[in-house]
N, C-alpha and C positions, 0 to 999 in steps of 0.2 A: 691699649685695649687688649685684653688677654684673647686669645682665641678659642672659640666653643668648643667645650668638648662632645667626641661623638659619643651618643647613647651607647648603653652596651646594647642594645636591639639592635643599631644600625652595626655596631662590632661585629654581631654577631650573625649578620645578614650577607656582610662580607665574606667572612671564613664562609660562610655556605655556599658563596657564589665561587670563591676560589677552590673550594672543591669540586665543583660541579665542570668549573672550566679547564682543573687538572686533567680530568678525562678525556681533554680533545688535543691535549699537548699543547695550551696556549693559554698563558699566564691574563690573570685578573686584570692587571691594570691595562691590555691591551683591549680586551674587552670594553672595560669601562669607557676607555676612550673613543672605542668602537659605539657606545650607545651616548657620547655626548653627541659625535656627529651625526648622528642618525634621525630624520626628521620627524615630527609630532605626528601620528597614525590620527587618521583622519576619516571619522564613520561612513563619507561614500566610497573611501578606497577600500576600507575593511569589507563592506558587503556587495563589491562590486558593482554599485548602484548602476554606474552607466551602463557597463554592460548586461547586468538585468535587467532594462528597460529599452537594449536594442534588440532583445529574442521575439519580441511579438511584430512580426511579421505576413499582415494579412493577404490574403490572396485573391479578394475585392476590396469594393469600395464602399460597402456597408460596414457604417460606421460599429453595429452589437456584435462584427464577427470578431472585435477588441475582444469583446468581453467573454465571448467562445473561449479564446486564445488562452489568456491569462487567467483563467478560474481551470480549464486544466493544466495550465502549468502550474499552479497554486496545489494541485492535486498529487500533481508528483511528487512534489516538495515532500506533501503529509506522507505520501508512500514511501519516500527514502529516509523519512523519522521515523516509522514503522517497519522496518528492515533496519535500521540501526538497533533501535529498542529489541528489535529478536535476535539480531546477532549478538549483541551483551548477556544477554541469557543463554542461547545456545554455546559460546564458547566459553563460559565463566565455569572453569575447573573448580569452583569453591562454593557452588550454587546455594542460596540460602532463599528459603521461603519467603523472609521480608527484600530481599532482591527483587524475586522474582516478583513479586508482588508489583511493587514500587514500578517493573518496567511496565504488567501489562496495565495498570493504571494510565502511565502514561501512554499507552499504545492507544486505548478507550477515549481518552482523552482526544486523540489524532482524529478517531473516527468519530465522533461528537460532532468535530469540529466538521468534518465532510459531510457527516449527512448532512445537518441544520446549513449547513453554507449551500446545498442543493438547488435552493429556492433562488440563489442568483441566475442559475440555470430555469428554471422551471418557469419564474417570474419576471426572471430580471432581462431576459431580450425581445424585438417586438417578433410573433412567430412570423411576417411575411421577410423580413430583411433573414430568416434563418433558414430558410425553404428556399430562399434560391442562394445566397452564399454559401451554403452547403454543398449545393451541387459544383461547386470549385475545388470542394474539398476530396471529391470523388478518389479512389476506392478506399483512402484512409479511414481509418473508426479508432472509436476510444475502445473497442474489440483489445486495440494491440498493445496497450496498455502491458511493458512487460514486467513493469515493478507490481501492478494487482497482481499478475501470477506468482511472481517470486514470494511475495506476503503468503498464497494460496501455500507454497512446496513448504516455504517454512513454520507455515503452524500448524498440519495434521499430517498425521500418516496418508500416506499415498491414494492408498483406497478410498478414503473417502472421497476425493476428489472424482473419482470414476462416476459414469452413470451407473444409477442404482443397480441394473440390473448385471452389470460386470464386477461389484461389488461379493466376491464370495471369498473362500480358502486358497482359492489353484490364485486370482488375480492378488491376492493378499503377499504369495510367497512368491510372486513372478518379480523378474528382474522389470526394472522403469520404462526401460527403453521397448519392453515386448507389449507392455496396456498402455502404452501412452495415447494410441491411437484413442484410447475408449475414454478420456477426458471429458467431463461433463461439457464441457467451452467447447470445444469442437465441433459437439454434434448443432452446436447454434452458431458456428458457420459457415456451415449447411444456405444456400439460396433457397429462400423459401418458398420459388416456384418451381425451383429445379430438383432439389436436394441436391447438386452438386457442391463441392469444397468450393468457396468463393476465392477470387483472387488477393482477396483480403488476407485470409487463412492464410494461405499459400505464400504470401511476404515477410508474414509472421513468424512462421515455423521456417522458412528459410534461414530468417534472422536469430533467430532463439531457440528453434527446437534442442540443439547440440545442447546448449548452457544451460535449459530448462533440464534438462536428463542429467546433466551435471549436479546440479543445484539439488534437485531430489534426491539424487544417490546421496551427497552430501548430507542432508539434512534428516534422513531415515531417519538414526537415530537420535539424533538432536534436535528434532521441531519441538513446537511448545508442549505441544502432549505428550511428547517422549521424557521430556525435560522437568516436564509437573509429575511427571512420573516418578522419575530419579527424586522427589523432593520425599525428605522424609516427613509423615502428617506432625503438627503440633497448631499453635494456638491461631496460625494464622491460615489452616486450613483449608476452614468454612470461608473464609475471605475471598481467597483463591480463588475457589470453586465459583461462589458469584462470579469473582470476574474476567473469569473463562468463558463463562455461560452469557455476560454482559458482550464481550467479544466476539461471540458467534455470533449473537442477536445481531450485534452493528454495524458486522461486515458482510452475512450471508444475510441479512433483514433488511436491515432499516435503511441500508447504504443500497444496495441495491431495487429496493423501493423506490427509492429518491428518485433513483436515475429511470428507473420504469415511468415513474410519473411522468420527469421528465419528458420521455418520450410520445406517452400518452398525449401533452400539450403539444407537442411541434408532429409529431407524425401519424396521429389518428383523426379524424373528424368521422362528420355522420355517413360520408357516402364509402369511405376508402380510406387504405391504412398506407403509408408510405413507406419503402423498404427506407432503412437504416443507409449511411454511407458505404458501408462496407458492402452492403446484401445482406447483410445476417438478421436472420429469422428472430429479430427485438423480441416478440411476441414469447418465445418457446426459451429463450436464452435468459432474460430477464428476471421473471417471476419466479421467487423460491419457493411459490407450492408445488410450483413443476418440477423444478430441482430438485430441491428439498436438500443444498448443498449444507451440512451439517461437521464441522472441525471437530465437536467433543460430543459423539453422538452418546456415549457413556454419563455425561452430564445430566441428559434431558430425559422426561420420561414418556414413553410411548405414544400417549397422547398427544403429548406437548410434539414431538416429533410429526406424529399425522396430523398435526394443525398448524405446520409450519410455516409462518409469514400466511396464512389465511385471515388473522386477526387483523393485519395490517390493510389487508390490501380490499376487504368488506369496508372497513373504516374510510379509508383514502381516496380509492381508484373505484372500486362499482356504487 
């Protein structure tokens, strides 16, 4: 019986591998032999199943503080695919309108997924089992959340992230590390009996401030509005633009809506409002009419900016 011969595809798959392996100083067929013994990959070793399913670690014995646990670790997940999708954009030396497009699609897509998944929060635990496993949780908050800030440094110039009223020319040209104090998130973690910095803050900025000043310097000129900037205009423009303007909505809007509501269900009723884990002032922190925290305030027109997240939250919350 004559022996098969090899395709020229598989020939030719060869010389490709034996190139790639001349590179390391160690010949093809040592290789090959290396991948007969090597055992069949196996999809809970790929995605580290077990070890994924040993991080949720609660700190009672109510059973919905599961589901606390793992819908914000499901959260971070989405924030470290949106920090990936802006780092391919900020550091792609060859930047192209249909690029950039394609990431912040998929970036839209992430925050899609976060708001609409909101309702697992809002709905999905009984509020008396969250009112007192909560208080286990003490002084921690989703406040410290440091991948939402990183998304924050990396898609707008600096300034905008200020409270509106440090928002001018002098806070525009000042170095990070002199208006960092004047952060819009800040001033909401504030005690909102005290107006002191809460201990929450104060763990936070221990942990990150250095890296958050980093990461801004860093990113001046390369966040997505520097970046959309550098794009030269052509057919895919107008596209763009929506979906920059779709991206504010769904991170300074709709996403923080969500978790407002949230709060509205577990920490307000008719007599009294419950401070948050942290101390921070939910109420003042929350709401984007308050804020009114805006990435591509160039995008929106005047109106639409004094009527910011006001639509949403006549609709939803009053």
């Amino acid at each position: 019986m004559e022996k098969e011969q090899l395709s020229p595809e598989i020939i030719q798959k060869l010389k490709d591998l034996e190139e790639k392996y001349s590179l390391t100083g160690q010949d093809l067929l040592s290789n090959l032999e290396g991948l007969q013994y090597a055992n069949y990959l196996k999809y809970w070793e790929y995605i580290h199943l077990e070890t994924l399913l040993s991080l949720q670690n609660p700190r009672t014995d109510f059973p919905d503080e599961k589901i606390f646990i793992v819908y914000h670790q499901i959260t971070e997940l989405y924030l470290n695919l949106i920090l990936w999708e802006i780092d391919q954009i900020a550091n792609n030396d060859h930047l192209t309108s249909t690029f950039f497009l394609q990431r912040i699609k998929r970036i839209n897509r992430y925050f899609e997924n976060l708001s609409h998944s909101f309702d697992l929060m809002t709905e999905g635990m009984d509020k008396e089992q969250f009112r007192k496993f909560r208080m286990a949780l003490l002084p921690a908050s989703g406040f410290q959340s440091a991948q939402f800030r990183m998304v924050e440094f990396c898609s707008t110039d600096f300034i905008n992230l200020l409270e509106k009223k440090f928002q001018n020319p002098l806070t525009q040209k000042a170095d990070v590390e002199e208006v960092f104090s004047y952060l819009y998130w800040l001033q909401g973690a504030n005690d909102s009996e005290t107006g002191q910095e809460t201990i929450t803050s104060k763990h936070f900025q221990e942990k990150y401030r250095e890296k958050f000043i980093e990461l801004a310097n860093t990113f001046r000129k390369k966040n997505l509005w520097q970046r959309y900037l550098d794009l030269t205009p052509d057919t895919n423009t107008l596209e763009i633009k929506k979906a920059l303007r779709e991206y504010d909505q769904l991170i300074n809007v709709d996403w923080r809506l969500a978790h407002y509501r949230s709060a509205v269900r577990y920490l307000k009723n008719k007599e009294t409002t419950i401070e948050a884990t942290g101390g921070t002032n939910w109420q003042k922190y929350l709401p984007p009419r308050f804020q009114k925290t805006i990435f591509f305030p160039l995008l929106w027109s005047e109106e639409e900016k004094r009527n910011w997240g006001k639509n949403w939250v006549d609709n939803f919350i009053e």
